[in-house]
N, C-alpha and C positions, 0 to 999 in steps of 0.2 A: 542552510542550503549546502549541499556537497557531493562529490561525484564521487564514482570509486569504478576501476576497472581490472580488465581480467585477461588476460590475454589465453583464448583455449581455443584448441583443435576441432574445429568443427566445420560440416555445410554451411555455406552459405546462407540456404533454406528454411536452414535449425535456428539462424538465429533471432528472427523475433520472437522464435517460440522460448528460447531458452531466457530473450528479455525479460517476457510475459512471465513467465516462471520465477523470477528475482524478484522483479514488484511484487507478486503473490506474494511471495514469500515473508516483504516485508512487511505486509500491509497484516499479516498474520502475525507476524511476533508482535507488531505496536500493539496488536486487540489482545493478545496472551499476556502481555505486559502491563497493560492497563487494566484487563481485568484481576492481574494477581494482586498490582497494587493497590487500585480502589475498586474493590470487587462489585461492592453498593451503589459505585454511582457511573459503573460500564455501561451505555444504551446498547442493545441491541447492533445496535447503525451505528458507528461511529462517525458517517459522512466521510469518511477518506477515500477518494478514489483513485484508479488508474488512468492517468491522458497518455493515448500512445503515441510517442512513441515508448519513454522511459521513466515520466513526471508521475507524482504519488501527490495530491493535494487535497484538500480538508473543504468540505462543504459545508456552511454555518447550517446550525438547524433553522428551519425557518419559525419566525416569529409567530405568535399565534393573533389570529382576526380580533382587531377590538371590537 
């Protein structure tokens, strides 16, 4: 877990969008990153989601029906 901040010039208004826009961001290089390294065993989904306001968290896949 870890934070990181940024101190920039902007609306008020701008700023959950420009939050929203950093999670993207990240949630995009881990899939670019994971698929360059294990290209074979990327799913589609990797279950990582956005909670807003600024949390990025991993959802197990679910188990299959016995």
């Amino acid at each position: 877990m870890f934070s990181a901040s940024r101190q920039v010039a902007i609306l008020g208004e701008q700023a959950p969008f420009i939050n929203y826009l950093v999670c993207l961001a990240v949630l995009r290089g881990i899939k670019a990153t994971l698929q360059q390294l294990y290209p074979a065993r990327t799913p589609p989904d990797l279950g990582i989601r956005i909670k807003w306001p600024n949390d990025i968290y991993h959802v197990p896949p679910a188990s299959p029906a016995a």
